[in-house]
N, C-alpha and C positions, 0 to 999 in steps of 0.2 A: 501336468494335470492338477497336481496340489496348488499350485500357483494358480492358475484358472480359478479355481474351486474359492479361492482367499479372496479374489479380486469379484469373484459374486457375490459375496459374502458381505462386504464393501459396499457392494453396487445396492445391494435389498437394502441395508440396512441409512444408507445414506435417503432412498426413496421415502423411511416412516416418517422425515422429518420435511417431505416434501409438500405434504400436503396444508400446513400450517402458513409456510410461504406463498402458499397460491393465494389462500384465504385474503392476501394483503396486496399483493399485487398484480393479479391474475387481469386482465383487463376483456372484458366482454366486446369489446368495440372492435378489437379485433385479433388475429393471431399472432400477434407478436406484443410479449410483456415486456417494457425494458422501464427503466428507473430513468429521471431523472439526466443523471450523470452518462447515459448512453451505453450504462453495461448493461447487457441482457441479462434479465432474470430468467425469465422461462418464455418458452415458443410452444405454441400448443401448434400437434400436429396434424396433418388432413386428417385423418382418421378421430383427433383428437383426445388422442392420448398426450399428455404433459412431460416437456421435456424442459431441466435444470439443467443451468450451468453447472453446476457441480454434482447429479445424479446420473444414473448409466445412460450410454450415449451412443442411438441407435447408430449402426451403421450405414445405414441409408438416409439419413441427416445431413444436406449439405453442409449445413453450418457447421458442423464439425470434421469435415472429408475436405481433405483438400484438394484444389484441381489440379494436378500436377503433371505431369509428361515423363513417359515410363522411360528412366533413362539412367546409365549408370556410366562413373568415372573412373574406374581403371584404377581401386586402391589409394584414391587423391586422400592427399592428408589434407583434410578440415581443419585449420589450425583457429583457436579461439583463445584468447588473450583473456585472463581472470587473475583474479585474487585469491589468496589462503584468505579460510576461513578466522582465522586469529587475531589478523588488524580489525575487522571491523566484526567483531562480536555480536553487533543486534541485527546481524543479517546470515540468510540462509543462503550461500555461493554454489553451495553443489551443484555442477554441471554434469561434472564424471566420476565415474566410481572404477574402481580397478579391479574390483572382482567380484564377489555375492559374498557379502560375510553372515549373513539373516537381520542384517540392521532393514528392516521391510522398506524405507525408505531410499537409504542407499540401495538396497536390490532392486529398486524398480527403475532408477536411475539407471543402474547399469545394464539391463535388459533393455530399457528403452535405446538406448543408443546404437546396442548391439544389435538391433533389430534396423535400424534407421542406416548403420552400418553394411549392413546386407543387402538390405533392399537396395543401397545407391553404388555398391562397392566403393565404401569408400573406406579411410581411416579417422575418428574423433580424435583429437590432438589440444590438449587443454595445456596450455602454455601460465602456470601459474607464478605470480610475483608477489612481494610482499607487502600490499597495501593499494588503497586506491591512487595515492599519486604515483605512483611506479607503471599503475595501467596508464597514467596521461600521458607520464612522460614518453614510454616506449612508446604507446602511439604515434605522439608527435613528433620523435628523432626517426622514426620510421616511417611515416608519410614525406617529411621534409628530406629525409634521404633517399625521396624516390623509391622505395623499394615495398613490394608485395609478401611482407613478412607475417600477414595477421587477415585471415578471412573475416572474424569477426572478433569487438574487443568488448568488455564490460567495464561501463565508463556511471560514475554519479552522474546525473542532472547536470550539477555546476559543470564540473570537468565535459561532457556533450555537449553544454552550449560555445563554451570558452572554445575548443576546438574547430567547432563547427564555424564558431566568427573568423577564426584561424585558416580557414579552408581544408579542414583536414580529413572531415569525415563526409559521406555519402546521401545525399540525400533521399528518400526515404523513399521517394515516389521515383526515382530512378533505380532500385532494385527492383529488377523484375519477380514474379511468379509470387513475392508479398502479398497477401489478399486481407490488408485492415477489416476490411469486414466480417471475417470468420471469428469464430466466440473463443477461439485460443488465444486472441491476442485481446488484450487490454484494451480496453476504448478509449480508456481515461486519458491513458498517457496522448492517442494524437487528438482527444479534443481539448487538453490543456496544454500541450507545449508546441503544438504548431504555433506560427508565428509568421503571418501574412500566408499561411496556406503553406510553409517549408516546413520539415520535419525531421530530426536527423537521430531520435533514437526510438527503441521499440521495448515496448512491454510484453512479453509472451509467456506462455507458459513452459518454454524449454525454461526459463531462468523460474526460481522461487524469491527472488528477492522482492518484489514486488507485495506479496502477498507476506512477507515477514517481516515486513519496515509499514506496514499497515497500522496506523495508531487505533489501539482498544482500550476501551477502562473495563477494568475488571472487578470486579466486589467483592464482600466478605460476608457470605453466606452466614458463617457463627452471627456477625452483627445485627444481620437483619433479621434475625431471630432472635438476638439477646435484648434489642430493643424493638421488640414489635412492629416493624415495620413492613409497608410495603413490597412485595415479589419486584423488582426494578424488570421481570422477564414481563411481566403480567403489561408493565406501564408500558414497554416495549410494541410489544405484539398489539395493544388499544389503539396505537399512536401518540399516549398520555406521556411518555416520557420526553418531558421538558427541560428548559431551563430552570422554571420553578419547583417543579419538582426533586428532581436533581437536589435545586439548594435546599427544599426542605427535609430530606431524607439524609443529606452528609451535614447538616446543622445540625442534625440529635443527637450523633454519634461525637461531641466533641468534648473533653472529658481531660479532666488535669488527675491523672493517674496516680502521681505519687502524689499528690497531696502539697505540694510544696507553693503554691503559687504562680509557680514559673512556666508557662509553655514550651517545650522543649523535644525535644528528640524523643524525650523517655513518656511520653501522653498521648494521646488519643485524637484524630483529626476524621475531619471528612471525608476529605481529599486532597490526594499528595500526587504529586509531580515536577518537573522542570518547566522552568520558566517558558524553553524556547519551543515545550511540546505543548502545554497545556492550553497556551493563550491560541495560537493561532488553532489547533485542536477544536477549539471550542467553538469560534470564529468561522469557521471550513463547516463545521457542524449546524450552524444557521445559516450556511450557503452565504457567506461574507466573507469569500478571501482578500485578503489583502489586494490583490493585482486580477482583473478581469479583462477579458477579450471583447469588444465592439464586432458590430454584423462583417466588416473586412476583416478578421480574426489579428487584428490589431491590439497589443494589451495596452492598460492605462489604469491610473490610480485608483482603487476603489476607496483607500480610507479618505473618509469624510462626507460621503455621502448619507444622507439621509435614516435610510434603514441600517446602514455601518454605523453610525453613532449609537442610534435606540440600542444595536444589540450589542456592543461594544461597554455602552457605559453600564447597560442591567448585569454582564458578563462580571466586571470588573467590580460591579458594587454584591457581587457574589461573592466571590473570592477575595475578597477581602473584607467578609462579613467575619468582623473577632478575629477566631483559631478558625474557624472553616479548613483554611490550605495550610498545609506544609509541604512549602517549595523547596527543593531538598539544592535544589542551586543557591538560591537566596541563604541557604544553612552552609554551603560550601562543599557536600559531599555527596555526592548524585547516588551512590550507592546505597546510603542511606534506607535508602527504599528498599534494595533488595533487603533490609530486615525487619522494617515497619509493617511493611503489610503482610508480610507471613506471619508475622508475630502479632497480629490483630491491632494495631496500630493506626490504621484509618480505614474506612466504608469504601471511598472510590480509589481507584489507581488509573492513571493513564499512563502507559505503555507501548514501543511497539509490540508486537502481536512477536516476535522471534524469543523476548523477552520473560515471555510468559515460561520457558525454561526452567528457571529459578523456580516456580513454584512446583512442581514434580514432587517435591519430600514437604509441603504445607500442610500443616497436621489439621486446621480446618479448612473446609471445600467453599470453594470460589466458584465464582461464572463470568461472565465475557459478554458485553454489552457495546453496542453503539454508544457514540458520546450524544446527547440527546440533543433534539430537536431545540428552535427559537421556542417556539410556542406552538398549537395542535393545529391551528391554519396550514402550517408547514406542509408538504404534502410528504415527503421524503427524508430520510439519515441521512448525511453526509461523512465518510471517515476518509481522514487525512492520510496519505500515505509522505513520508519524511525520511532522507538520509538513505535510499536504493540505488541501485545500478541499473543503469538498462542496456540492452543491446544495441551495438554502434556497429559500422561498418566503414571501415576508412579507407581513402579517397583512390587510393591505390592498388586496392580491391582490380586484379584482372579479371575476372571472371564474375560478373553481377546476378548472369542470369543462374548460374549453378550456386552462388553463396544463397538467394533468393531460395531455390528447391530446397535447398539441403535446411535453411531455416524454417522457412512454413509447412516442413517434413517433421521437423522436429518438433516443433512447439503442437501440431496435429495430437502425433503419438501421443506426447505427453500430457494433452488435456486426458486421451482415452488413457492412458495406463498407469499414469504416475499422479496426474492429480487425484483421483479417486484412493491414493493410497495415504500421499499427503496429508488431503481436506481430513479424512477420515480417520486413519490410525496414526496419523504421526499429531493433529489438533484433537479431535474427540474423546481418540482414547489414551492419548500420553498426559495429554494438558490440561482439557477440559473433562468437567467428571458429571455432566450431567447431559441430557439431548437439547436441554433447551439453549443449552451454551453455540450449539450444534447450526439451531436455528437462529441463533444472532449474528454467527459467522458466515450463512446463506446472505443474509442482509447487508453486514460490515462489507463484503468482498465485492456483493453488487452495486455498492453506493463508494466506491473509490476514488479519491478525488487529489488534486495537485493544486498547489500552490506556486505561481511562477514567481514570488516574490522572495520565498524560502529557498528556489533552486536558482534563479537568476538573478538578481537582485537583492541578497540577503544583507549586502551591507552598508547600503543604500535603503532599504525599507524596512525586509523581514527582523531584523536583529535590534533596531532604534525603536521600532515600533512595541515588539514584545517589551524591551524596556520600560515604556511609557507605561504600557499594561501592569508590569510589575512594582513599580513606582505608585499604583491607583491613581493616575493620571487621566483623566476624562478631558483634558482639555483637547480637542482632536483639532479643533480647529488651530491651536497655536502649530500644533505638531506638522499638519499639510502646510500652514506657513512658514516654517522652517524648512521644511523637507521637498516639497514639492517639484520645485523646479531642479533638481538634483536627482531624484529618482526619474524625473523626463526623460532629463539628457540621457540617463544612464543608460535608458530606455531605445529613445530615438539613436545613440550610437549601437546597442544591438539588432537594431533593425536594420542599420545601414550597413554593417558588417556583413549578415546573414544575408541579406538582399545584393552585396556586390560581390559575393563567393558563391551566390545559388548558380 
């Protein structure tokens, strides 16, 4: 009953911040609001009362009910192949929990399951290894040895496609009882990494990695008060937050601290990050990734086009305005950050969102922002998500139509019982210290977006290109003539893969 009680408590208070988001995307035209990027923001209902992705979530909603078939297995161990949380640090892996210890996050993980449990009889069986290649390899010496050792595995991007050209893993639209179109499952991922209409992993909400490899720039609240500037919430919610604006508000804050002449570690910036997050970040943010999909959902090169150059070269003639950035890669030590910016050290930070950890003991209050907009024509944010796992299902999978139930049973549940604990008290109220932070993460999660060029192509495009970026390299044109025909092939050999193992 206290658990009930907690979970409404949740529910009201996630609602106050609901109504701000409508104010911006609510669409009179008709009952269904979605973004851009094809995540749903809110569905207004017959009756027309407003319903959020992330606010309480009627049970007579189809979009969140799953159609399922009242059936159970007889104690079947669900086995799912995962990572320790340890190797990869800026992601949230929790799938199981072993017991209730009052960590409110892990206790809803573990009730979820245990309920999902029941209801299928079955067993959750989380088989963990040390690291993401540990999950490739076992995959692949276990589909290759013919054997049914793994209902489902949690595989990166890269490692999903790699396999998937390998013949190893399941295609997406061949598991039964999956219903893409339910609001539990991420849109983003199949309208960015399908690939001729094939699709071989899933974003849901049984997994959180998704939503903790989300890149946020976060601010320093003391700053924008110690130099009079502008609420960056206020520019947000307007549609005013820009590229230009952006550069004008971390241009004031840049400051040689000790006095010595020297820019350094020990002074004052605008904005800090890593090379390999920031540039494309920023890029995904003006709806100009790297690599884009044609009407046959065919990908191909987007740098060098047109509005890729304009916002590429304004981008770049930003960030390397003076001291503006301190790219803590370019400096040689990524962590660097974890002590700049708690220590008031620069105005912006991009981060992913799992990241934001480290700030828990920061003695001034922060907030949590979209990376801004091209310019206010733009209709939409866009936030990059980089470096996640997602759910795979390999090829040796007996049983399609029960791994099928047993997934869109889970990720169901977990939109109603664990995300509302997640969204709310493990970001609101551990991380974030204010509602408006509250309401940027309503935004940041419903504008999530993928790069196939960062997850398939990184070394071939995503990795030469940020180079270029960090070099202040405008020349885009030498760059697609060097690169071009290299990133094709790279291209057309994943398509022929994918296409002769569908």
């Amino acid at each position: 009953m206290l658990y009930k009680l907690k979970i409404i408590k949740v529910q009201i208070s996630i609602m106050l911040i609901v109504s701000f988001i409508l104010l911006m995307f609510v669409s009179c035209a008709n009952n269904d609001s979605t973004t851009q990027d094809g995540n749903t923001l809110s569905r207004s209902d017959d009756d027309g009362s407003i319903i959020t992705g992330d606010a309480e979530i009627p049970t007579d909603d189809p979009y969140y009910i799953p159609n399922l078939p009242d059936v159970t297995y007889n104690e079947y161990n669900f086995r799912i192949l995962n990572t320790l949380n340890e190797p990869i640090t800026w992601l949230l892996t929790l799938l199981e929990a072993e017991e209730e210890t009052g960590e409110v996050f892990d206790d809803a993980v573990y009730r979820r399951n245990r309920i999902i449990e029941e209801r299928y009889d079955i067993v959750i069986n989380e088989i963990l290894v040390n690291g993401t290649d540990e999950l490739r390899n076992r995959t692949q010496r276990s589909v290759q040895a013919g054997s049914d050792d793994y209902d489902m595995t949690m595989l990166t991007g890269g490692h999903a496609f790699t396999l998937a050209q390998a013949g190893v893993l399941t295609e997406v639209k061949n598991i039964p009882n999956v219903d893409l179109t339910n609001g539990y499952w991420d849109q983003s991922v199949q309208r960015d990494f399908s690939l001729q209409n094939n699709l071989y992993m899933l974003g849901g909400d049984f997994s959180f990695t998704h939503y903790s490899a989300t890149m946020v720039m976060f601010f320093n609240k003391k700053l924008i008060e110690d130099y009079s500037l502008e609420m960056p919430y206020n520019l947000v919610k307007n549609g005013e937050w820009t590229f230009d604006k952006f550069h004008s508000l971390a241009k004031a804050t840049v400051e040689d601290l000790d006095g010595d002449g020297v820019m350094n570690s020990n002074d004052r910036y605008g904005y800090m990050s890593l090379t390999f997050l920031l540039y494309p970040a920023f890029m995904t943010a003006a709806n100009q990734p790297y690599i884009i999909k044609d009407d046959s959902d065919t990908p191909f090169l987007n740098i060098g086009n047109e509005k890729f150059v304009d916002v590429y070269q304004k981008m770049i003639g930003i960030m390397h305005d003076g001291f503006l950035l301190f790219d803590a890669d370019v400096a040689g030590n990524h962590r660097l950050q974890d002590v700049m910016f708690p220590n008031n050290q620069t105005l912006f930070w991009t981060e992913l969102m799992n990241w934001s950890k480290i700030l828990r003991d920061m003695d001034a209050d922060f907030g949590i922002l979209p990376h801004p907009k091209y310019d206010q024509i733009q209709e939409n944010y866009r936030s990059m998500v980089a470096g996640t796992t997602f759910m795979t299902v390999p090829l040796t999978n007996t049983d399609l139509d029960r791994t099928g139930i047993i997934l869109e049973a889970l990720c169901a549940e977990s939109r109603k019982s664990v995300m509302p604990v997640y969204y709310d008290t493990v970001l609101k109220t551990k991380i974030s210290r204010d509602d408006e932070s509250g309401e940027m993460l309503d935004i940041i999660f419903a504008t999530r977006s993928y790069d196939l060029a960062d997850v398939v192509w990184g070394s071939q495009c995503y990795g030469p290109f940020n180079t270029l970026a960090r070099q202040n390299n405008a020349d885009v044109v030498s760059f697609v003539d060097r690169n071009k025909d290299r990133i094709e092939v790279a291209i057309e050999k994943t398509l022929d893969a994918l296409n002769e193992n569908n």
